[in-house]
C-alpha positions in Angstrom: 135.7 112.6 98.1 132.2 113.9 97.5 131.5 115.5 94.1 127.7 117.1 93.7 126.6 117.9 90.4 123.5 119.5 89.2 121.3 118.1 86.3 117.8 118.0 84.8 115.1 115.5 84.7 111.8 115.0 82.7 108.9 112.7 84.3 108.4 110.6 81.0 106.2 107.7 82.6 103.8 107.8 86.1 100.8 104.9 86.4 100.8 106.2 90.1 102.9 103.5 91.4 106.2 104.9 90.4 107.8 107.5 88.3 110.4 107.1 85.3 112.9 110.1 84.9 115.3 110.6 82.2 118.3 113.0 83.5 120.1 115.8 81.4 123.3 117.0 81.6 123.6 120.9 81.9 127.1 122.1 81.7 130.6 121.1 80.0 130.7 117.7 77.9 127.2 116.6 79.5 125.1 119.5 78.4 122.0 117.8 77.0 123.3 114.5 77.0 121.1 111.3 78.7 122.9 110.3 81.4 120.3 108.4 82.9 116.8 107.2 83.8 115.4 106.8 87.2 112.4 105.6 89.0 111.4 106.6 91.8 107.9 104.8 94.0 105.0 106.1 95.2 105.7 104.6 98.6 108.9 106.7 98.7 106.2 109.8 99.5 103.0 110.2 101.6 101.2 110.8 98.8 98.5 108.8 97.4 98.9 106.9 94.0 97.0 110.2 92.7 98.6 112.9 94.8 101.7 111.6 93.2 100.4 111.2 89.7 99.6 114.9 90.0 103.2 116.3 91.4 105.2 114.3 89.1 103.5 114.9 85.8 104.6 113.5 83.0 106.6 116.3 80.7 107.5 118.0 83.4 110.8 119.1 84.1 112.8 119.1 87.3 116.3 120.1 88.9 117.8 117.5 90.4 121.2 117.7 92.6 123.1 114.5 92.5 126.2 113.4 94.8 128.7 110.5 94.2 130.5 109.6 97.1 133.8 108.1 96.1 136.1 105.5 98.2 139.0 103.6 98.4 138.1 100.0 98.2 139.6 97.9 101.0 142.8 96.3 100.5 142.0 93.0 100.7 138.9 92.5 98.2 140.4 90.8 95.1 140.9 93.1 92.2 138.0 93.4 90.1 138.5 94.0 85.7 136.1 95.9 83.6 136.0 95.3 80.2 
């Protein structure tokens, strides 16, 4: 099962190397709720370290679209407990 969902993120950190972030809920029980922070690397693009600076600047806001794949487990790993 794939489920997509569609959120927000503000850049609140670039140096150049790599960008921090945060992601937003938008709708039901997440609207406007953290969820997250992500970083994503300069050497993920072709941009230069101030290309990159420049796209993602900090305060700005993004929409992101995010999928979760989600599987069975095969029978035979052991059983693991989350507390």
């Amino acid at each position: 099962m794939i489920i997509r969902n569609r959120v927000e993120g503000e850049i609140v950190y670039n140096d150049g190397r790599f960008a921090e972030v945060e992601i937003y809920g938008t709708k039901g029980a997440d609207e406007g709720l953290l969820l997250e922070t992500i970083q994503f690397h300069v050497e993920d693009t072709s941009d230069t370290r101030e290309e990159f600076q420049q796209r993602f600047r900090v305060g700005t806001w993004w929409n992101i679209s995010t999928s979760t794949e989600i599987t069975p487990l095969p029978a035979d790993l052991p059983e693991t407990v989350i507390d």
